[in-house]
ZAMARGU-4260 file (C-alpha; in steps of 0.2 Angstrom, whole numbers, plus 5000, padded with zeros to 4 digits):
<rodrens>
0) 5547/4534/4721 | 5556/4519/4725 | 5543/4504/4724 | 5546/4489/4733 | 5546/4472/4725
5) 5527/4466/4724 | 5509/4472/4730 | 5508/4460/4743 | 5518/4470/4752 | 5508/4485/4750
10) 5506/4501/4764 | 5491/4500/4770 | 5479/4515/4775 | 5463/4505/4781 | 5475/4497/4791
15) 5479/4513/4804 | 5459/4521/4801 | 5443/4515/4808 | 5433/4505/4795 | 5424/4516/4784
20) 5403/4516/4784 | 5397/4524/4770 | 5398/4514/4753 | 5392/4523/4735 | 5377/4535/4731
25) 5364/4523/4733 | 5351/4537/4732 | 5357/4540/4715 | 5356/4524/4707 | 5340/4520/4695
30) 5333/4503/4698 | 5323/4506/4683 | 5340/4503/4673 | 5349/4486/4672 | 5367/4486/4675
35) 5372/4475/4663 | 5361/4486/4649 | 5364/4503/4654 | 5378/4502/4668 | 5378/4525/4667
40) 5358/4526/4669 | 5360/4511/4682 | 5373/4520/4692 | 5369/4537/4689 | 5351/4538/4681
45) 5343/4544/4699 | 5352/4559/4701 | 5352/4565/4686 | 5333/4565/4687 | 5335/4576/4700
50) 5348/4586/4694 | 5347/4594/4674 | 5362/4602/4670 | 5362/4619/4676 | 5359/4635/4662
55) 5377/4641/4664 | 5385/4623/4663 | 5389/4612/4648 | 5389/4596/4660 | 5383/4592/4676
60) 5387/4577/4688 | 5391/4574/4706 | 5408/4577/4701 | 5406/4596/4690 | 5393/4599/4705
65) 5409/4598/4718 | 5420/4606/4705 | 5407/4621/4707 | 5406/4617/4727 | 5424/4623/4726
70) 5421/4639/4719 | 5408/4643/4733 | 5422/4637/4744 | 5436/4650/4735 | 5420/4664/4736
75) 5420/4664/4756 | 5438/4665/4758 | 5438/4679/4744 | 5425/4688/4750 | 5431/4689/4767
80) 5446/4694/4763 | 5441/4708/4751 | 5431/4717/4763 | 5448/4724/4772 | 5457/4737/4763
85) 5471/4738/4774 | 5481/4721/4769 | 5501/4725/4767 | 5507/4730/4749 | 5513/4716/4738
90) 5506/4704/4752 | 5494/4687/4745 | 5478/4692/4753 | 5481/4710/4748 | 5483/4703/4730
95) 5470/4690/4729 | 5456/4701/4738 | 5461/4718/4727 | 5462/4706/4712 | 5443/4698/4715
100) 5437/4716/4722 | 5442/4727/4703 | 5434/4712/4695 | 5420/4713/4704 | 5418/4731/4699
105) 5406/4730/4685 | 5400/4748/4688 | 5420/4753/4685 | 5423/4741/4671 | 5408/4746/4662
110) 5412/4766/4665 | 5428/4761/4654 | 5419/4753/4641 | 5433/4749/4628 | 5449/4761/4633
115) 5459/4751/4641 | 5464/4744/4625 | 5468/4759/4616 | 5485/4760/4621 | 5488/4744/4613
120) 5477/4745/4599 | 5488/4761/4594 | 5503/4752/4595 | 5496/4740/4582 | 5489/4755/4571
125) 5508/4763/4568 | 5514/4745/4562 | 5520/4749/4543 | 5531/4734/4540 | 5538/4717/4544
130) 5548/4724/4558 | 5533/4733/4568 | 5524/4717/4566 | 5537/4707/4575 | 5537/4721/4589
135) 5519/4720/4591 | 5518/4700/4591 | 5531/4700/4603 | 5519/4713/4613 | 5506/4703/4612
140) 5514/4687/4618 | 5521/4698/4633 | 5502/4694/4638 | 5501/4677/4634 | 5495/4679/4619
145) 5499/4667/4604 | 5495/4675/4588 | 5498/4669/4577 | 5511/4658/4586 | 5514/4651/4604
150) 5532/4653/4612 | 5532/4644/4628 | 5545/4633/4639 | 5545/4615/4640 | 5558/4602/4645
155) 5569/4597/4633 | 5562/4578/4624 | 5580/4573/4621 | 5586/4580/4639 | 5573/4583/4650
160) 5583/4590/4663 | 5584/4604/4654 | 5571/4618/4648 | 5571/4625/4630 | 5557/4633/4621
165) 5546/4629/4610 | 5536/4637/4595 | 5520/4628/4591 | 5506/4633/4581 | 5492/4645/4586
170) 5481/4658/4583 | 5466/4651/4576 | 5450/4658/4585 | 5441/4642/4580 | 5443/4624/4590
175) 5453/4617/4575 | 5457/4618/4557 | 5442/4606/4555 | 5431/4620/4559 | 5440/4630/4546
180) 5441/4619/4528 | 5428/4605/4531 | 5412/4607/4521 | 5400/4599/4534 | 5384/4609/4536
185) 5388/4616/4555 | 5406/4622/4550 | 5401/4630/4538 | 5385/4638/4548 | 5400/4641/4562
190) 5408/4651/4551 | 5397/4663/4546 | 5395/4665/4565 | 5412/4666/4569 | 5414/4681/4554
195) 5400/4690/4560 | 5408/4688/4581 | 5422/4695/4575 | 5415/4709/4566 | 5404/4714/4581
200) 5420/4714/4593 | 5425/4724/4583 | 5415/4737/4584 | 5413/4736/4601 | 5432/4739/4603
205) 5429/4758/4591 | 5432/4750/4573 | 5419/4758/4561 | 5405/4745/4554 | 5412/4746/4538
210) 5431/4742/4542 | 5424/4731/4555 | 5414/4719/4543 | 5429/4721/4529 | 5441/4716/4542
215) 5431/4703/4550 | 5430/4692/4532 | 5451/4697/4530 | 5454/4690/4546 | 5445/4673/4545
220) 5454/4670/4526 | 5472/4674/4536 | 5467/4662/4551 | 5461/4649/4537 | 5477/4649/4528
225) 5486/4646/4545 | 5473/4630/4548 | 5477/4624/4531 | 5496/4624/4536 | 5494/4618/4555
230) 5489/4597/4559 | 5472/4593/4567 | 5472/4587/4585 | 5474/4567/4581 | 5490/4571/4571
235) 5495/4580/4586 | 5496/4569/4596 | 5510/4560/4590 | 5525/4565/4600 | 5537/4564/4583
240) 5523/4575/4572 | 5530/4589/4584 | 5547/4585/4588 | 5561/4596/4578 | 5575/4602/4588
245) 5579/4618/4578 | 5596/4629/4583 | 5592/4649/4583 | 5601/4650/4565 | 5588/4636/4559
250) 5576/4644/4565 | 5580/4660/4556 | 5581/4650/4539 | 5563/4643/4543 | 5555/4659/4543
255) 5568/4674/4537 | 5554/4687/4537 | 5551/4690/4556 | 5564/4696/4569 | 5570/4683/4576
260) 5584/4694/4584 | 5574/4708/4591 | 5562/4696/4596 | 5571/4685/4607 | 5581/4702/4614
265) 5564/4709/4617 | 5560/4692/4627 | 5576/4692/4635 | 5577/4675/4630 | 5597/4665/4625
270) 5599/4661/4607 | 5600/4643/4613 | 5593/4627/4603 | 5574/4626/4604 | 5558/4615/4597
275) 5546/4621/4584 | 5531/4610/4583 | 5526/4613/4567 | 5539/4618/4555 | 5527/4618/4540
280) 5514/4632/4550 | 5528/4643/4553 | 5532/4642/4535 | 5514/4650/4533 | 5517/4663/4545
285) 5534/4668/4535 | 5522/4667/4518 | 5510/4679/4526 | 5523/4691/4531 | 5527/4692/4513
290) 5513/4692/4504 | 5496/4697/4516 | 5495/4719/4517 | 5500/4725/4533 | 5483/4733/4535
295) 5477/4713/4534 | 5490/4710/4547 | 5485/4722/4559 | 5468/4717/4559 | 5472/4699/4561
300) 5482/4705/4579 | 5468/4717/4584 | 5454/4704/4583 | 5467/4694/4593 | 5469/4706/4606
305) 5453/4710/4607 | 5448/4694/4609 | 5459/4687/4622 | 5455/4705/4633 | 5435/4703/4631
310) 5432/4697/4649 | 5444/4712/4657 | 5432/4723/4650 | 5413/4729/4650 | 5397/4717/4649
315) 5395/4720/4631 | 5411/4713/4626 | 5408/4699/4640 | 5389/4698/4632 | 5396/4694/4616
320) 5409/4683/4619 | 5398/4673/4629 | 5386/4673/4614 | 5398/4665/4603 | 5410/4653/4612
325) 5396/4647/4625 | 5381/4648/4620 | 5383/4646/4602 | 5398/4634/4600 | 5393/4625/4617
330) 5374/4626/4622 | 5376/4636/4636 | 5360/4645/4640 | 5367/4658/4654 | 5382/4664/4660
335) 5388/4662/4677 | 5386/4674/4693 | 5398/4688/4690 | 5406/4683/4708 | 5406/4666/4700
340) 5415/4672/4684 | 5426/4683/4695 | 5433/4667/4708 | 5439/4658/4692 | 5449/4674/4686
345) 5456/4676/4700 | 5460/4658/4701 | 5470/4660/4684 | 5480/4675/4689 | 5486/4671/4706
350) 5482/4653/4706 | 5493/4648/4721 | 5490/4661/4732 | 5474/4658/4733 | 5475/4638/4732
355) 5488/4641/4747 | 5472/4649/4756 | 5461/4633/4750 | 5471/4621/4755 | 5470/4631/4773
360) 5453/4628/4774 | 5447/4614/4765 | 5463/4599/4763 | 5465/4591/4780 | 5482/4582/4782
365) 5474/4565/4784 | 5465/4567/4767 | 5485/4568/4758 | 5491/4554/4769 | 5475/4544/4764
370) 5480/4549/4744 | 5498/4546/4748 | 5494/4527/4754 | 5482/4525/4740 | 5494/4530/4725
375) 5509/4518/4733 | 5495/4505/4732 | 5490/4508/4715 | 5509/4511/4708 | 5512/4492/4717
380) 5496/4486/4708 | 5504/4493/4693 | 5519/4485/4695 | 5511/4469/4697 | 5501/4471/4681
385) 5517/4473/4671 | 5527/4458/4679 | 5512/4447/4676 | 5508/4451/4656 | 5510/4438/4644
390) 5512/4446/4630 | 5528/4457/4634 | 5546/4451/4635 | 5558/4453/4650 | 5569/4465/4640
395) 5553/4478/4639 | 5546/4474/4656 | 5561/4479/4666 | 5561/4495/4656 | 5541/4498/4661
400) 5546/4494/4679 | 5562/4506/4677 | 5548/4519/4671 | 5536/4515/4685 | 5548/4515/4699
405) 5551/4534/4694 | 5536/4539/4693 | 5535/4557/4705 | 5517/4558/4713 | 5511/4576/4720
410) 5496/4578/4730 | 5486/4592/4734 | 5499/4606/4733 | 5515/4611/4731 | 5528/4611/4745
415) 5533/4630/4738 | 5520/4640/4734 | 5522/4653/4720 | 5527/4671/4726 | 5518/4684/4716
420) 5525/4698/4726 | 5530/4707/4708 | 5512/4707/4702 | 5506/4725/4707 | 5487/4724/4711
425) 5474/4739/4712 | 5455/4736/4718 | 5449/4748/4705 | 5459/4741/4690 | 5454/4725/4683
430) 5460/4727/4666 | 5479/4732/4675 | 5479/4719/4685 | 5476/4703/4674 | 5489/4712/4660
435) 5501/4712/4676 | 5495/4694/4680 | 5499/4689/4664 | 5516/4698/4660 | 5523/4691/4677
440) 5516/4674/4670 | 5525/4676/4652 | 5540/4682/4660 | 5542/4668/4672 | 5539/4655/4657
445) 5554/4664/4648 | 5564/4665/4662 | 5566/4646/4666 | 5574/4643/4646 | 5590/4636/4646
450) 5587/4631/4666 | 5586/4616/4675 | 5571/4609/4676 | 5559/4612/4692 | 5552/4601/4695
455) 5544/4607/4711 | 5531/4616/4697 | 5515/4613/4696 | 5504/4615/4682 | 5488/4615/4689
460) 5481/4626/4705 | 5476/4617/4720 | 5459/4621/4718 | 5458/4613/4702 | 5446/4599/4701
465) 5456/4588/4689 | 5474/4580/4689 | 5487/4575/4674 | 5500/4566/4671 | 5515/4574/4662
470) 5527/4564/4653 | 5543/4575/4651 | 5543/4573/4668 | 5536/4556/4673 | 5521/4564/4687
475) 5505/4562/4693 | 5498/4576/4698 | 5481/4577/4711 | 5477/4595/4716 | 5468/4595/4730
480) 5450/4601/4723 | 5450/4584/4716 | 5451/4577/4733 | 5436/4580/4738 | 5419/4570/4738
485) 5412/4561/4726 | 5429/4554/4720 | 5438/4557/4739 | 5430/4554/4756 | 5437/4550/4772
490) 5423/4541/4779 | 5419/4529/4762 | 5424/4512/4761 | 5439/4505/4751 | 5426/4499/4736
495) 5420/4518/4735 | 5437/4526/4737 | 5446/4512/4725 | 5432/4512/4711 | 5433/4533/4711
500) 5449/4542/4715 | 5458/4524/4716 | 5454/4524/4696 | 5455/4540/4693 | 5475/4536/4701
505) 5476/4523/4690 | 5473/4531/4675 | 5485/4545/4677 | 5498/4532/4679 | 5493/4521/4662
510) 5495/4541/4653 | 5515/4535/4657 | 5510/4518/4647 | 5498/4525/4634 | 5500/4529/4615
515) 5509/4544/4621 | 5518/4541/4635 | 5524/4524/4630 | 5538/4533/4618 | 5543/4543/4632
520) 5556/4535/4646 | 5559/4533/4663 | 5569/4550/4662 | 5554/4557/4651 | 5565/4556/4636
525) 5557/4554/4619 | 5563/4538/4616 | 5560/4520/4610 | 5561/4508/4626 | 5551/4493/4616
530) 5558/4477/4608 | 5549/4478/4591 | 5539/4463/4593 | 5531/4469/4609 | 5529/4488/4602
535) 5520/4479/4587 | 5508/4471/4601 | 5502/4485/4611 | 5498/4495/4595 | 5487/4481/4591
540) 5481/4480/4607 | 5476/4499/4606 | 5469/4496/4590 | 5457/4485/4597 | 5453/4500/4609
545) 5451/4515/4597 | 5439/4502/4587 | 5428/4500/4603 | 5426/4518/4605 | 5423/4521/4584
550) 5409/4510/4587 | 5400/4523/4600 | 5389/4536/4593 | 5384/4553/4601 | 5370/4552/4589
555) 5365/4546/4573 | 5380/4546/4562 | 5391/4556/4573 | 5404/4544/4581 | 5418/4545/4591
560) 5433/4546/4584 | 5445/4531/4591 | 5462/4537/4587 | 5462/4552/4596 | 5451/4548/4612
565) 5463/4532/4613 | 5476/4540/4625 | 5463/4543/4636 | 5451/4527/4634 | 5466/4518/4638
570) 5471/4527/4653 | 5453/4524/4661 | 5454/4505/4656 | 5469/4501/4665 | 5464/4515/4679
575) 5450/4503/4682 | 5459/4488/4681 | 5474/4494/4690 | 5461/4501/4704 | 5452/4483/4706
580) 5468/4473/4710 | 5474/4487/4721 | 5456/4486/4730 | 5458/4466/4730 | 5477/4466/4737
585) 5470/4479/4750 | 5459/4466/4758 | 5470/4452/4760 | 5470/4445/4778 | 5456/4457/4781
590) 5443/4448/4774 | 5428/4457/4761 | 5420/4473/4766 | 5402/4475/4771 | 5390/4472/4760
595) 5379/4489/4761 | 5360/4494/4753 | 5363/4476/4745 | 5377/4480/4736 | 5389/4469/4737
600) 5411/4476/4738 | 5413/4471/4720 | 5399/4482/4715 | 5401/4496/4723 | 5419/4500/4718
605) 5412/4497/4698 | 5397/4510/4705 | 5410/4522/4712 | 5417/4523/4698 | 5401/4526/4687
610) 5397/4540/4699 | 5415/4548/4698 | 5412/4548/4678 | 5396/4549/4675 | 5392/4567/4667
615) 5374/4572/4659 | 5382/4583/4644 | 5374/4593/4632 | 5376/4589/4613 | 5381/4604/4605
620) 5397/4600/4619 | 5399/4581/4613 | 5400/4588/4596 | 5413/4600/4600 | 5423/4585/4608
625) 5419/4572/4594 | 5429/4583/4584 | 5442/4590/4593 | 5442/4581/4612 | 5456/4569/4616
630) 5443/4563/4630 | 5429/4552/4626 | 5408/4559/4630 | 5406/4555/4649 | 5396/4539/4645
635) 5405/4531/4636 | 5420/4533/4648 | 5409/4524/4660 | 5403/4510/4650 | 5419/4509/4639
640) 5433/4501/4652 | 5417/4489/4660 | 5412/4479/4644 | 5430/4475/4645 | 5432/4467/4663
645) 5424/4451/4668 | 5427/4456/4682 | 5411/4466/4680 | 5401/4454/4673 | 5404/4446/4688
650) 5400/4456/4701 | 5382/4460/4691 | 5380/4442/4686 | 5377/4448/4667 | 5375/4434/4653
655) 5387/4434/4641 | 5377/4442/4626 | 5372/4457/4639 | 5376/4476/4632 | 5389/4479/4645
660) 5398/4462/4638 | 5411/4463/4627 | 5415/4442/4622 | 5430/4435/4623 | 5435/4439/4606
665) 5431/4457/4606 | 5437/4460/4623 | 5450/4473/4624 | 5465/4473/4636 | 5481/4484/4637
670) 5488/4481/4652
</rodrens>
C-alpha cells in the first residue's frame, strides 16, 4: 500500500457516514471497581457477573461469546444446506453440506468403532526396517501428520518470492518439552496422565491391554528423547534459532538414516534447497532410527495416528480425547454440542467454501470499506509514530517507513476463493472425507515448493474470529468473523471502533516492528535493517516491556514469563497507542465526540478496548499459557499497555501512585 506523507491527511470514514450513537457496553461496566485500580473489573466486571464462562469453554468474554455467535451463524447455513441431497457432484454446497451431514452421523461413526484405521494401522504393522519407516512417515504426513517431524512450505527468509520447505521439529503429544523433562509437581502428575491416555487409545484403537500399556511407557521415553533435542517456545521465537538453509545433499548428511530420496519422490516434491528448523532434533530423529527397535518405532507412529484420527472416529475415542487434552490439561468441564464440534470440522477441511458462504450472509460491503478506511488510518498513525521518535536515527526510520509503506492489508476474505473441487465428499463417510480433506491440504502445501509465492493465500478462513500478521510476507490479515461486534460495529462511535478493532489494527501492524518482525524487511527478508545504536535501543526498550509483564502473576508464584509474551505485549502496546493518535487525527476539524452514559471519548475508546480484551479464563488454561503461550492471560493484556499511557491516566484522572500507573521511570514505551 502506498502511504501518503503524514496523518493529517488521512481518508476519512466518519466523514461520508451518519454519526454513529452507540458508545461502549456501559451495561457491562462494574462501578463497584475503580478504573485506575482494576481497569479489567472496571471495564468488564458487570458482564462477567452475568456471564461464567460456559462448561465447554476455556475463556469466556463478549469477544469468545461472538467467536461462538459465528458458529450458530455457519450452523444455519449448514444445516440448510445439508438438508438437500441433490447438490451437483464436486460442487461447494454439495461438499460442505455432505461434509457436516457424515460428521453428523454419530449413529454411523459409532457403528464403525475403530476400522477405519485399520488399513493404515496395518501398513505400519509390516514396517521391518528403516525403509518402511520412512514409507509410513511419509504416509502419515500425506494426512498432515507430523510425526515425528513437520514438512511444510514456507517462503524463503532470504528470498521471499520464493517458496521452499521447511523441516521443523514435531511430534510431541505434550504442549512442550517443558512438559516432558521439568520436575515441577503438575509435569510430572501430567505425565502419568499422558502414559495412561495413551495406553487407553490404544486399546480403543484393538491393541491388547498388555501391549497397550508396554507401548504407551515406550512411546512417551521416544517423544522425550525428541523434547530433550527440540528448543522450548521462547528459544523459538528467535527468527535465527530456526534459520539453516540446508541443500537436499546436506540434508541427507544431517540425518543419513531416513530416505530422503524416496521420500521427497513419494511427495513429488524437487530436490531443491530447503530450511530445517532445528538441525539438532533431526539429528535425534537420525539417532532413533539407529538405535530405538522397530517394534518401538511402530508404536511411536500408531499412537500418532491414532491420536490425530481420534475425533473422525466413535464417541469413545472422542470421550477420551476430551478427557485428556480438555478437560484434564485445560479445565473444560463438557464438550461441545456435536453440531457445534462438527461446524468447526468442517470449517478446517473446506474452510473457504464455507467462509465464501459466510461472508454471503454475514459481511456487508460497507463493514470492509469501514475496515479498509480504518487500517489506511492507522498505517498513517503508524507512520507518524515512526517519523516522530526520538530515539531512532534517520538512516533506521526511513527503513521502518520503507517497511510500513509495504505493508499488504486483507480484509475479510480473499478475492479467490479456494476450489476444493478435487476433495471427494460422501454423507455417510466422515472418516473418508477428512483423510480426503487433508491429503488435498498436504498436497497443495507440496505443490506450491519451488513456486512463486501467492500471495493471494490466506492463512486463516473468513470465519475465523482472529487476524495475524505474517512477516515473510509483510500482511495483516482481518477475516471477517473478527469484524463483527464487540471489536466492529457500524453503528458505534469512533472511540468504540478505535479503542477495539482500531487497536486490535494497530497491533497487527507493531508484529512487522516487534522482536520478531523487526529482523525481517520490507520485502520480508530476514534481515538486519538497524544501525546498531538504535537496534541496542529497542532491545532495551523491550526489556523494559518483558520486565513489566514478569512482574504479573496468575497466582501465587506462577508468573508470566516476559520474554516470550514480549512479541505480543508489544504488539498491544503500540496497538493502543497507534489507535489513540489515529482516533485523535480522525477528529480534527470535527470537533470531540459525544460524551454518552457520562463517559467522556477518551474513555470510552480505553473501554472499548477493555471490552474487546477482557477474557474471564480458567487457570488450569493460564497455566498452560504461562508456560508455553506466546500471548499474555487476558488481564493482563488489558491492564499491561494502559499503565503505560498517560494518556489513560488522563482520561480517568488517576493519581500518580494509582495501580494502573506506571511512573515516569518505570513507564514503558516502544514506539
Amino acid at each position: 500500500m502506498k502511504l501518503i506523507a503524514s496523518a493529517a491527511l488521512l481518508v476519512l470514514a466518519a466523514s461520508v457516514r451518519a454519526e454513529p450513537l452507540t458508545g461502549v457496553y456501559v451495561e457491562d461496566i462494574d462501578r463497584r471497581a475503580e478504573a485506575c485500580t482494576d481497569f479489567p473489573a472496571f471495564a468488564n466486571g458487570a458482564w462477567h457477573e452475568k456471564n461464567p464462562i460456559p462448561p465447554s469453554m476455556v475463556r469466556w468474554s463478549r469477544r469468545w461469546a461472538a467467536g461462538e455467535l459465528a458458529k450458530d451463524q455457519l450452523h444455519v447455513i449448514l444445516d440448510e444446506i445439508s438438508r438437500k441431497t441433490d447438490w451437483p457432484k464436486g460442487s461447494a454446497p454439495q461438499q460442505i453440506g455432505d461434509y457436516y451431514a457424515s460428521c453428523m452421523d454419530t449413529a454411523g461413526v459409532d457403528a464403525a468403532g475403530a476400522r477405519p484405521l485399520q488399513p493404515m494401522l496395518q501398513e505400519i504393522d509390516a514396517v521391518r526396517d528403516a525403509k518402511g519407516l520412512a514409507r509410513v512417515i511419509g504416509r502419515l504426513h500425506d494426512l498432515q501428520i507430523a510425526a515425528p517431524f513437520a514438512f511444510v512450505s514456507s517462503p524463503d527468509a532470504h528470498q521471499p518470492s520464493q517458496v521452499i520447505a521447511e523441516i521443523n521439529a514435531a511430534g510431541l503429544g505434550l504442549p512442550d518439552r517443558h512438559w516432558y523433562l521439568d520436575d515441577e509437581a503438575r509435569f510430572v502428575e501430567a505425565r502419568a496422565k499422558y502414559v495412561a491416555h495413551i495406553e487407553r487409545m490404544l486399546v480403543l484403537s484393538g491393541r491388547p491391554e498388555a501391549d497397550a500399556k508396554k507401548e504407551a511407557a515406550e512411546v512417551f521415553e521416544q517423544e522425550k528423547a525428541l523434547a530433550r533435542a527440540s528448543l522450548d517456545t521462547e528459544a523459538r521465537r528467535d527468527p535465527a534459532a530456526t534459520d539453516h538453509p540446508t541443500t537436499f545433499a546436506e540434508l541427507e548428511r544431517l540425518a543419513p538414516r531416513f530416505d530422503w530420496a524416496a521420500y521427497f519422490d513419494g511427495a513429488r516434491l524437487p530436490r531443491i534447497a530447503l530450511n530445517v528448523g532445528e538441525p539438532d532434533f533431526l539429528r535425534e530423529v537420525d539417532r532413533q532410527l539407529a538405535e530405538v527397535p522397530v517394534a518401538r518405532w511402530k508404536a511411536y507412529l500408531r499412537w500418532h495416528y491414532v491420536k490425530n484420527a481420534s475425533f473422525t472416529l466413535s464417541s469413545s475415542f472422542v470421550a477420551e480425547t476430551f478427557s485428556f487434552y480438555r478437560a484434564y490439561l485445560n479445565g473444560v468441564q463438557e464438550m461441545k454440542p456435536r453440531w457445534k464440534q462438527c461446524v468447526e470440522a468442517t470449517d478446517d477441511a473446506l474452510g473457504e467454501a464455507l467462509g465464501r458462504k459466510y461472508v454471503e450472509k454475514h459481511f456487508p460491503p460497507a463493514a470492509k470499506a469501514r475496515m479498509q478506511d480504518m487500517v489506511k488510518n492507522i498505517l498513517l498513525a503508524m507512520g507518524d509514530t515512526v517519523r516522530g521518535l526520538d530515539w531512532m536515527t534517520p538512516t533506521t526510520k526511513a527503513k521502518a517507513l520503507e517497511k510500513l509503506a509495504s505493508f499488504n492489508p486483507k480484509i475479510g476474505y480473499p478475492d479467490r476463493f479456494v476450489d476444493y473441487g478435487a476433495v471427494s465428499v460422501a454423507r455417510d463417510a466422515f472418516f473418508r472425507n477428512t483423510a480426503a480433506a487433508t491429503r488435498f491440504a498436504a498436497d497443495a502445501d507440496r505443490a506450491r515448493v519451488g513456486k512463486p509465492v501467492d500471495r493471494g493465500r490466506w492463512q486463516m478462513t473468513p470465519p475465523t474470529s482472529n487476524a495475524y500478521y505474517s512477516p515473510l510476507l509483510n500482511e495483516i490479515v482481518f477475516p471477517a468473523a473478527i469484524l463483527q461486534p464487540p471489536g466492529f460495529r457500524l453503528d458505534a462511535n469512533d472511540a468504540v471502533s478505535y479503542g477495539a478493532i482500531g487497536a486490535v489494527i494497530g497491533h497487527e501492524i507493531s508484529h512487522g516492528f516487534d522482536d520478531q518482525g523487526a529482523k525481517y524487511d520490507a520485502s520480508g527478508r530476514l534481515a538486519n535493517w538497524w544501525t546498531p545504536t538504535d537496534l541496542a535501543e529497542f532491545e532495551a526498550r523491550g526489556r523494559c516491556v518483558a520486565d513489566q509483564f514478569a512482574g504479573y502473576a496468575i497466582e501465587p508464584g506462577r508468573f508470566h514469563n516476559g520474554r516470550l509474551v514480549l512479541g505480543e505485549s508489544i504488539g498491544d502496546l503500540a496497538g493502543v497507542k497507534i489507535a489513540y493518535r489515529a482516533y485523535l487525527k480522525s477528529r480534527e476539524g470535527k470537533g470531540p465526540e459525544a460524551t454518552i452514559d457520562g463517559l467522556t471519548p477518551e474513555q470510552q475508546f480505553f473501554i472499548g478496548w477493555g471490552q474487546f480484551r477482557g477474557d474471564a479464563t480458567r487457570i488450569e488454561t493460564q497455566r498452560m499459557m504461562v508456560q508455553n503461550d506466546p500471548h499474555p492471560v487476558a488481564r493482563f493484556r488489558v491492564m499491561g499497555p494502559l499503565t503505560n499511557m498517560p494518556e489513560f491516566a488522563r482520561a480517568f484522572g488517576c493519581a500518580a501512585d494509582a495501580p494502573m500507573v506506571r511512573g515516569a521511570a518505570q513507564r514503558c514505551e516502544v514506539w
